[in-house]
N, C-alpha and C positions, 0 to 999 in steps of 0.2 A: 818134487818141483811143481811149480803152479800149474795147472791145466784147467784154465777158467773160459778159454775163447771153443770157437765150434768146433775145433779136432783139438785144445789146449790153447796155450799160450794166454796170453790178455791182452785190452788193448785202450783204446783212448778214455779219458774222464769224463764225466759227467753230472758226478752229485756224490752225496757222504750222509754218513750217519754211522750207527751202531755202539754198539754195546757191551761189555763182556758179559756173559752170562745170558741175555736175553735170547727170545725166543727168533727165530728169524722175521723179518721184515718181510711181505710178499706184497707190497704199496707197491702199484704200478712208476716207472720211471715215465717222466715227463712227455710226453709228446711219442709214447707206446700204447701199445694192446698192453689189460691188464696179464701181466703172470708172476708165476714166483722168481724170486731172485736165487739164483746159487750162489752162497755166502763160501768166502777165501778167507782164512787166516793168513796175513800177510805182516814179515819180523822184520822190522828195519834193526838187529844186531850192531850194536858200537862195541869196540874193544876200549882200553883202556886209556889211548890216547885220543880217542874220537874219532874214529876210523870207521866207517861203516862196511858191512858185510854183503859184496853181492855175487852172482854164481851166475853160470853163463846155460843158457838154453841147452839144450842140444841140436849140434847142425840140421839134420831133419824133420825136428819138432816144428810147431806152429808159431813162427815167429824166430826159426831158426837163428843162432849167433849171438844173440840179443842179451843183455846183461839184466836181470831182476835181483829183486829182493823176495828170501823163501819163504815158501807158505805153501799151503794146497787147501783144498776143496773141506768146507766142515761137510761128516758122512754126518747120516739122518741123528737127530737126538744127541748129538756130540755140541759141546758147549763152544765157544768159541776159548775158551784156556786150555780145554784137552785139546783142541785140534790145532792149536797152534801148537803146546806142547809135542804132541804127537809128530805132527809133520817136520818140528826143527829135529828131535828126537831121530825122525826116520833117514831123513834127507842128509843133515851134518855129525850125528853121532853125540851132541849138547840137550844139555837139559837146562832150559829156561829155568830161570828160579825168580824171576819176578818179571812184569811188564805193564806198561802202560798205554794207553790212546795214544794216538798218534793222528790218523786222519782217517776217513771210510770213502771211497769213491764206487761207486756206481756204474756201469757201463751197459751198454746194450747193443750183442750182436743179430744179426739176422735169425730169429728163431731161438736165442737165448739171451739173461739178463745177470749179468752176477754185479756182485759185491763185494771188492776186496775192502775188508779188515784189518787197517793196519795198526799195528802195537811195537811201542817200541822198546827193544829190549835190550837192558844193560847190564845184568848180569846174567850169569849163566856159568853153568859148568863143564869142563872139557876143555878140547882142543876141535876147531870144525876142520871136518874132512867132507870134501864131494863121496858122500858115499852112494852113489848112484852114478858118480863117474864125471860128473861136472865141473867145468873149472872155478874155484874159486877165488877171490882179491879183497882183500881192505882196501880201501878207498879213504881218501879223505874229502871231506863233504865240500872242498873248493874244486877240487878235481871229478866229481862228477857228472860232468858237463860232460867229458872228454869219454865216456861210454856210454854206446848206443842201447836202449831201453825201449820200451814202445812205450807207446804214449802216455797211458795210462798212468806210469808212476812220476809223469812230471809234478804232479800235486806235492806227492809222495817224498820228492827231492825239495822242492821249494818250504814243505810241511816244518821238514829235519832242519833247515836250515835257518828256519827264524826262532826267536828264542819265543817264552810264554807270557813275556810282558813288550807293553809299548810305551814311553812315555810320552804324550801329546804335552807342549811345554805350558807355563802355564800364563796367565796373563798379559797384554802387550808392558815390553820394560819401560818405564817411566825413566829406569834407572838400567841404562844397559849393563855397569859392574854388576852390582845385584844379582841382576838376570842370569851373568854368567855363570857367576861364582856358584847362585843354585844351579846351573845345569853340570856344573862343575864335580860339585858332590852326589848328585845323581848318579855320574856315570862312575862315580869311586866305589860308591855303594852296588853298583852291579848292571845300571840299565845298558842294554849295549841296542839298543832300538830305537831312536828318538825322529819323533814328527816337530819338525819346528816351525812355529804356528802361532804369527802376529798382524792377525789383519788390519789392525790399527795404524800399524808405522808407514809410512811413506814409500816407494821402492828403495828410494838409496839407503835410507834408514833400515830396511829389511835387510837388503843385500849387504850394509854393515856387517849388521847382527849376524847372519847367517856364515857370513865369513869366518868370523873370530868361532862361532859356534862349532861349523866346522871344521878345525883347526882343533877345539879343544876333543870331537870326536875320535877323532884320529889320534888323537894319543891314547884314549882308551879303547882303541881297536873295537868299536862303536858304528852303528851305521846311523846317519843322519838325512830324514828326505825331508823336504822342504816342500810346506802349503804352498803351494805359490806355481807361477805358472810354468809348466813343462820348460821351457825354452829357459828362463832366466836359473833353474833349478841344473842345469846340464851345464848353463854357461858358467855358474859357479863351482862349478865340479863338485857338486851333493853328492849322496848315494842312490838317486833318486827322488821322486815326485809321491806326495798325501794328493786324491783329485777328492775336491768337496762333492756332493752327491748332487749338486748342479752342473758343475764343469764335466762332471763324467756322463753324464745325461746328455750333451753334447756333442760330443765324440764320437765318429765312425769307427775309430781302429784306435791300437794301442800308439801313447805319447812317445814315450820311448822305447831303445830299442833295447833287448835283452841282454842284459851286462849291467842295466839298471836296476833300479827295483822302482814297482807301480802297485801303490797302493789306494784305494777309493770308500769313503765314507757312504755309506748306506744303512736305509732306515726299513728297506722293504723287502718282498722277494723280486720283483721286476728290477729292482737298482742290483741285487746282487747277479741277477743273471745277464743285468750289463755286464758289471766286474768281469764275469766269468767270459761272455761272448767276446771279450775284449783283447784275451789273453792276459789280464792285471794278475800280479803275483799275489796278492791276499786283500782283504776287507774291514774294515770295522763294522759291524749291526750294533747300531743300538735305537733307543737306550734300551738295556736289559732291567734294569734296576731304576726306581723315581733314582732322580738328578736333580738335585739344586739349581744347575746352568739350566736344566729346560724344563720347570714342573710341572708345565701344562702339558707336556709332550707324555700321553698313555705307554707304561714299561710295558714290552714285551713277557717280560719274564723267562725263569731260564728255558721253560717248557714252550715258549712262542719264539725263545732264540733255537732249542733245538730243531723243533721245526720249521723252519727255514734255513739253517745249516745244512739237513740232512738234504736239501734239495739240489745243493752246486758243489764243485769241486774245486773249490779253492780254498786253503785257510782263509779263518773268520775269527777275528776279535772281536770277544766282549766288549762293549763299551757304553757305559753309563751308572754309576754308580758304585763302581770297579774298585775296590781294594788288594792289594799284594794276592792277598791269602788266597783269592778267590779264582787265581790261573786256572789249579789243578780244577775245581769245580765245572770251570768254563772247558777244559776238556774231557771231563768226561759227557759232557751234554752237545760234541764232536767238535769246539773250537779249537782254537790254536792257541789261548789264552786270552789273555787281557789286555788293553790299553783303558788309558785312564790321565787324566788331567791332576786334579786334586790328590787323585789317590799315590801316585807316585809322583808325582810332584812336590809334596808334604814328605820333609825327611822324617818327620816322627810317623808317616803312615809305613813309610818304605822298612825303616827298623822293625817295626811291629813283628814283622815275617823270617827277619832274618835274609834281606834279599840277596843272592849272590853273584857274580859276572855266571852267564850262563854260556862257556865257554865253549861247551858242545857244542851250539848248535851255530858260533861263531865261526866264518870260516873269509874272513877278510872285507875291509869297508868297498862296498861297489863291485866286489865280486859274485856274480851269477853262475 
């Protein structure tokens, strides 16, 4: 079981990053004394219908009752694949046989600083049993709301939950059939993410469009959040709010309330530790890559997106010069994938990769 806080347990988020294989991280966290971090191998486990694997503390433990996701402490010179290995290995009686990023969060208690590591793992072999005595449940990732966790794996649940592409739609319609019929095929081809984004139309022209838009997301069991202001986004019953990295600049507290989804475009590290201070469920940084839409605008690049990801706790899309193919990339440099205009919005870019509904990490339109 984890024991990452001062006598075990874990606890609230703060920032991400990591790596498999790399050396550990001992970067002081934000607004600390420098020290080393204690680095957590931590398995977000899905079975086969999409269920996720969580185990419950022990009553006495630190954070006693509490439901996580398994993992424990990398010892000295242990990579992060053996000690996740190791610890699923120790804890459920499974042997991991592949895994991937998922998200890293950061925390800091009084006198110590860890790093949980999470990867997520889809296959594996066995049957998991608490072998250390703990109870365990599959879950489905709509129903995870409804067990108590500390803090810390909120990232963790919101991470699982979105998929590894976004598609920002593209151009205002001149031609609203057009318009549809491409967002139409998008979401046949697989996008189940869409930011619908015309700042050109008029409001009632908007609220048209977004109508019939939403309407066609919901048939492909799709979540659809809308540029546009908090308030006309909820009155249309969206799945939520895109906030431009001006409107979110703005902002004391979060727009809506949690049952939504709040998404915020940023271009720096100050805008994303708004996002973060804000309680916003995830981010776009860009641009990562030169962009056609902004060419004057200096790319990050992947190494200037991961360092600034590694710093907050929230998923972060790539975004600027974004291609299908380039999700997995964008997670292993700690995003949550891709959003992209052009690039999925172009049915011949969307084919190229083979895109698919990405149904895992689907768990119903407007549900949190």
């Amino acid at each position: 079981m984890r024991n990452t806080g001062p006598k075990g347990g874990n606890g609230d988020a703060r920032a991400k990053s990591g790596r498999e294989g790399a050396a550990p991280d001992v970067s002081p966290l934000r607004g600390s004394r420098s020290r080393a971090l204690c680095e957590v191998a931590v398995a977000v486990i899905l079975d086969t219908a999409g269920r996720v694997l969580l185990s419950r503390r022990h009553v006495n433990a630190h954070q006693g009752g509490l439901w996580e996701f398994p993992g424990g402490k990398l010892e000295p010179g242990e990579t992060l694949d053996a000690a996740l290995r190791r610890e699923i290995r120790e804890e459920l009686g499974i042997e991991v046989l592949n895994h991937r990023p998922l998200i890293t969060i950061d925390h800091h208690y009084p006198g110590r600083s860890v790093r949980l590591r999470v990867r997520q793992v889809a296959t594996f072999r066995g049957v998991p049993e608490g072998r250390e005595g703990q109870p365990l449940a599959w879950v489905a990732p709509a129903a995870l709301a409804g067990y108590p966790m500390p803090a810390a794996d909120r990232p963790i649940v919101t991470a699982l939950r979105l998929p590894a592409h976004c598609l920002v739609t593209g151009p205002d319609p001149r031609d609203p059939e057009t318009f549809l019929a491409r967002l139409d095929q998008a979401l046949a081809d697989g996008i189940r993410l869409v930011q619908l984004r015309a700042p050109g139309l008029s409001e009632e022209a908007f609220r048209q469009l977004a109508t019939r838009a939403l309407e066609r997301c919901r048939r492909h069991a799709a979540r659809c959040l809308l540029n546009a202001d908090p308030v006309l986004a909820e009155r249309l019953g969206a799945d939520g709010v895109h906030l431009s990295s001006r409107r979110l600049l703005t902002l004391e507290r979060r727009p809506l309330a949690r049952g939504l989804w709040v998404g915020a475009s940023c271009h720096d590290l100050p805008q994303l530790r708004r996002a973060e201070s804000l309680g916003l469920d995830f981010a776009f940084l860009s641009p990562v890559l030169p962009t056609a839409s902004h060419p004057e605008a200096p790319p990050l690049g992947w190494e200037g997106f991961r360092a600034l990801v590694d710093r907050v706790a929230l998923p972060v899309y790539a975004l600027g010069g974004m291609t299908p193919g380039m999700a997995e990339r964008a997670r292993e440099e700690g995003g949550q994938g891709i959003a992209a205009i052009r690039g999925l919005w172009d049915p011949g870019a969307r084919t190229q990769v083979g895109l698919q509904p990405d149904t895992r990490s689907y768990d119903g339109a407007g549900q949190m």
